[in-house]
C-alpha positions as CSV (number, residue, x, y, z in Angstrom):
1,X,-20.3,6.7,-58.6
2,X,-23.1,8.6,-56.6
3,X,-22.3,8.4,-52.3
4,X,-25.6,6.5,-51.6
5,X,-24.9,4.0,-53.9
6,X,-22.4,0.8,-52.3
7,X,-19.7,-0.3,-54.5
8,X,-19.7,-3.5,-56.0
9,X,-16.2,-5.0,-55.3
10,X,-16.9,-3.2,-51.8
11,X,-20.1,-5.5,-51.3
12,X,-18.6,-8.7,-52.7
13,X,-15.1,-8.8,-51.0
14,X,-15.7,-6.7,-48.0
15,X,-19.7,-7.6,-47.9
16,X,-19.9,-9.1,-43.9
17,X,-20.1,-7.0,-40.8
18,X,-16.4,-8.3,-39.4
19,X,-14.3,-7.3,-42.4
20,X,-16.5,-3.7,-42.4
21,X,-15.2,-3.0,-38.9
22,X,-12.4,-3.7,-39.6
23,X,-11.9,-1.0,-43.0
24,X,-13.5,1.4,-40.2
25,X,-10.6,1.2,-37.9
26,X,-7.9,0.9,-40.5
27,X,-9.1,4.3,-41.7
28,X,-9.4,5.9,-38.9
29,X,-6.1,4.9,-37.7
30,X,-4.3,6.1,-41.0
31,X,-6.4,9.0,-41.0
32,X,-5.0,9.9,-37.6
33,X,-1.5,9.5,-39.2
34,X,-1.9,11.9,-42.1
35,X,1.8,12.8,-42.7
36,X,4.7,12.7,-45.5
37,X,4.2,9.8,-47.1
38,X,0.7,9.4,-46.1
39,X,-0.7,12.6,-47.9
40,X,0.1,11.0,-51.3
41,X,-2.0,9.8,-53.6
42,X,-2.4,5.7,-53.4
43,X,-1.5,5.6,-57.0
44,X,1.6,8.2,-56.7
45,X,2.7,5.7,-53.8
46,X,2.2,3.0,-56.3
47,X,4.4,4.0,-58.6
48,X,6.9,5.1,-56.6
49,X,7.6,2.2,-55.0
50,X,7.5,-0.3,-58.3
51,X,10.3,2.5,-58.9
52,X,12.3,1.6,-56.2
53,X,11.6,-2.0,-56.7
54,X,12.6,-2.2,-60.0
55,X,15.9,0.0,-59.9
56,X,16.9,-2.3,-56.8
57,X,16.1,-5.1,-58.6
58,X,17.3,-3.4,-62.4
59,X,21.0,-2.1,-61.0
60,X,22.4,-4.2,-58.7
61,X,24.7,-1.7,-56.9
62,X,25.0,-1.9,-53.5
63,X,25.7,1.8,-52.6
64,X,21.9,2.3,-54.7
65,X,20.4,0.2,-52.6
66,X,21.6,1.3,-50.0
67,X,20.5,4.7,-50.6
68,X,16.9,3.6,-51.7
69,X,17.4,1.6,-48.5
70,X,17.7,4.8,-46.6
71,X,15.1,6.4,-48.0
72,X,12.6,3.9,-47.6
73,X,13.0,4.1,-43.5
74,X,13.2,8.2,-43.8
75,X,10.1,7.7,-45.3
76,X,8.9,5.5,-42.5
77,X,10.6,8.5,-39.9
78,X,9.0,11.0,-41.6
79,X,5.4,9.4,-42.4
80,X,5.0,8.8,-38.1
81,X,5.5,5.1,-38.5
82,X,5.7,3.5,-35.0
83,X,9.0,1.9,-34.5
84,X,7.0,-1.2,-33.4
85,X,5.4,-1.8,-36.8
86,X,8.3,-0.4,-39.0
87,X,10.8,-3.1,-36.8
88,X,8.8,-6.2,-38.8
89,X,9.7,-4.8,-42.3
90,X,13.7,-5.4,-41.5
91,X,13.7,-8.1,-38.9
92,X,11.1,-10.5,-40.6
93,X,12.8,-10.7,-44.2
94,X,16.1,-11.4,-41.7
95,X,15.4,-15.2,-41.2
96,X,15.5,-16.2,-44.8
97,X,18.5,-13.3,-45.9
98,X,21.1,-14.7,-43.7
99,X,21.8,-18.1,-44.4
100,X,22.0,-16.6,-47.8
101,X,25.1,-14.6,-47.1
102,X,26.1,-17.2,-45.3
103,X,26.2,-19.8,-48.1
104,X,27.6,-16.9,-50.6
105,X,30.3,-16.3,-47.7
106,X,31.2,-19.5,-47.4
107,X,30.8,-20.7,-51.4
108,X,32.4,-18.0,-53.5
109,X,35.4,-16.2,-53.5
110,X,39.6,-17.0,-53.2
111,X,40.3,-14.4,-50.8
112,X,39.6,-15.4,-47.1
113,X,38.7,-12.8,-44.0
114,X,38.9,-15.7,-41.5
115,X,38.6,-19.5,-40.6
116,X,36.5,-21.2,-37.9
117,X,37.2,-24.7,-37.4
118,X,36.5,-26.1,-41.4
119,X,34.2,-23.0,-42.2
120,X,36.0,-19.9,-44.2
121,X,34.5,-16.3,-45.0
122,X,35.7,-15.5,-48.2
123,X,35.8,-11.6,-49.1
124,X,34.2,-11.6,-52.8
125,X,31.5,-14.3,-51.1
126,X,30.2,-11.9,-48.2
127,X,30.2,-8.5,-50.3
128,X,28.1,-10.4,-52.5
129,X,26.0,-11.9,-49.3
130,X,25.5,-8.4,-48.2
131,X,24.8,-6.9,-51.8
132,X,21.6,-9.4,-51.9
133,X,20.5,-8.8,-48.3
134,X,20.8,-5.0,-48.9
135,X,18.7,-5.6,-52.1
136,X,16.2,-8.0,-50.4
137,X,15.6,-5.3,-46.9
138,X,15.0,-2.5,-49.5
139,X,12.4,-4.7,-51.5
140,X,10.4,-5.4,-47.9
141,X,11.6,-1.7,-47.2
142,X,9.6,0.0,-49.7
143,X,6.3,-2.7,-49.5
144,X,6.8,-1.6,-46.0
145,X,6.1,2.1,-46.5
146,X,3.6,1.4,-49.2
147,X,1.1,-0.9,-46.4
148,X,2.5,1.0,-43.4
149,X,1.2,4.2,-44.7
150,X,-1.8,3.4,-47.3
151,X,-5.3,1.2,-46.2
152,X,-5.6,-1.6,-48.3
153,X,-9.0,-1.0,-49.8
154,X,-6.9,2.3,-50.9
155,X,-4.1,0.2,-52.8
156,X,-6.6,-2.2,-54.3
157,X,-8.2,0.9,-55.6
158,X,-5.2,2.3,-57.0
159,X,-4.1,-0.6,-58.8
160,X,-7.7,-1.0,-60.6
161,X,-7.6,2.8,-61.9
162,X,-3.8,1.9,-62.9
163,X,-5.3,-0.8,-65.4
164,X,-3.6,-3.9,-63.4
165,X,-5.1,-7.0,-64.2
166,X,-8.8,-7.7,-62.5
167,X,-7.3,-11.2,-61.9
168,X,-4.8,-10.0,-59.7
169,X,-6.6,-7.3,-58.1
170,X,-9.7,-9.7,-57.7
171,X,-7.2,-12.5,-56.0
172,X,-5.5,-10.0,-53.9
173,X,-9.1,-8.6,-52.6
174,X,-10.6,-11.8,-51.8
175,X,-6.9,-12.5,-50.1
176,X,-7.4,-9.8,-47.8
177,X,-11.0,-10.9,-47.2
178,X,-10.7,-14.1,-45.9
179,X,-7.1,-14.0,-44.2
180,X,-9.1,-12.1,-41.1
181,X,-11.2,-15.4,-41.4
182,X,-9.0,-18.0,-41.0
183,X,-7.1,-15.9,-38.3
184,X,-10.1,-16.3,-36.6
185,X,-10.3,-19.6,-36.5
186,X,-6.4,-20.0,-36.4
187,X,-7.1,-17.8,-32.3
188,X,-10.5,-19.7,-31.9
189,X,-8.5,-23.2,-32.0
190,X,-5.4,-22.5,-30.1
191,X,-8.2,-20.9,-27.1
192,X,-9.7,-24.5,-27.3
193,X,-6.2,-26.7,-27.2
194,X,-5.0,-23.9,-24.3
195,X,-8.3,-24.1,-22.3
196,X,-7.3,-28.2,-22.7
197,X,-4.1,-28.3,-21.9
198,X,-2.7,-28.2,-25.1
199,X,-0.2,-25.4,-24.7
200,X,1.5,-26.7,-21.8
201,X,5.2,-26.6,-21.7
202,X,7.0,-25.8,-25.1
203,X,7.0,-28.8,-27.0
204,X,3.9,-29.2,-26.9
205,X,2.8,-25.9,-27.5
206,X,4.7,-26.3,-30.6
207,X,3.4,-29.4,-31.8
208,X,0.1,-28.3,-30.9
209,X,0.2,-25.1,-33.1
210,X,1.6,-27.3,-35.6
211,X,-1.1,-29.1,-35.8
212,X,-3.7,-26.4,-35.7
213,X,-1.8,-24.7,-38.8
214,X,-2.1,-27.7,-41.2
215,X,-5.7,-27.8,-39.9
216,X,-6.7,-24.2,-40.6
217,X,-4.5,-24.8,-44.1
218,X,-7.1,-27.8,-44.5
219,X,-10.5,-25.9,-43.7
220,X,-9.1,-22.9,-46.1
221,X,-8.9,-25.4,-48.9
222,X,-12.5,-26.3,-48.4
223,X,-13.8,-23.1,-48.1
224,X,-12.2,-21.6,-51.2
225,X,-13.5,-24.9,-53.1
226,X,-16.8,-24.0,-51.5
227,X,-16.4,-20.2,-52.7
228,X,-15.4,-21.7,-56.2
229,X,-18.5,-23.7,-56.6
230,X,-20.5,-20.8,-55.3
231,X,-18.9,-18.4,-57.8
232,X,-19.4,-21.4,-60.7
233,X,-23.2,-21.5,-60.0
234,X,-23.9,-17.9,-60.0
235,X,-21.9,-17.5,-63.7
236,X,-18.6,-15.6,-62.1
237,X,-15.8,-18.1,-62.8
């Protein structure tokens, strides 16, 4: 495609001044950050990654993933990740993995480690717990180094000249386009209910958000059936 001429999917998804700004920064900032990882090819890191994805997911040995495990925040060493950003890909998959070992500990197994009150840790039970929570950091691991070190508008790139399907890329584009948006109005609302009084004190502040989510969940359901009849009228869905 000749450099003067702009990019269709560039001016439909990423067509406002906002989400352009914000492309500009992202590559400058991964730019700055060319190192291991970062020097690949998007469509190399692709691959790699499904790799990793699918023998985790493929061979359910613990010492693999802990190895792919490894590698994934070597990768993240090496590539010049800061720690800050990196942190997210282990603590926020956390939340939802421990209970899980927690009911596997508790559920399965005949040989106990220890008793608390009712509540017993059986051995078979947490080796499998930990198996799946090994399996489950190395999934948000490796999607870690793959967004962490590659700007999006590069992976959505990549997965068009891979032949994935135009839905999914298509879906995953306008995604990206329009999460910015409702963030937006997400910071825009919770200014409003602090400059109010909203915020004040934690219960409040909690139902408050609360209340702002469900509404920004309520004006993205319009806009997308607004998009939607847009996109009907002009012959695209």
């Amino acid at each position: 495609m000749p450099q003067n001429q702009p990019d269709h999917w560039s001016d439909i998804v990423f067509g406002s001044i906002p989400i352009q700004k914000l492309i500009r920064r992202e590559k400058t900032g991964f730019t700055c950050r060319r190192s291991g990882f970062s020097r690949l090819d998007a469509r190399l890191k692709l691959i790699i990654v499904a790799v990793a994805v699918i023998c985790n997911v493929a061979f359910p040995d613990y010492r693999l993933s802990l190895l792919l495990l490894l590698s994934a925040w070597g990768v993240m060493a090496v590539s010049g990740i800061p720690v800050r950003h990196a942190i997210w890909f282990i603590l926020a998959p956390l939340w939802a993995a421990l209970p899980v070992v927690l009911g596997f500990s508790v559920s399965l197994g005949i040989t106990p480690l220890f008793t608390a009150g009712r509540l017993t840790i059986y051995q078979e039970g947490l080796a499998q717990g930990v198996a799946a929570l090994l399996r489950v950091l190395v999934d948000t691991g490796w999607g870690g180094v793959l967004i962490l070190t590659t700007p999006f508008t590069d992976i959505i790139t990549a997965l068009r000249r891979l032949r994935a399907p135009s839905l999914v890329v298509e879906v995953m584009g306008f995604m990206y386009r329009y999460l910015f948006l409702l963030w937006e109005e997400f910071n825009a609302m919770r200014t409003a209910a602090r400059a109010r009084g909203g915020l004040f004190g934690w219960f409040r502040e909690w139902r408050t958000t609360g209340a702002i989510i469900a509404q920004v969940f309520m004006r993205a359901y319009d806009r997308g059936e607004r998009i939607r009849q847009a996109m009907q009228a002009r012959g695209s869905a």
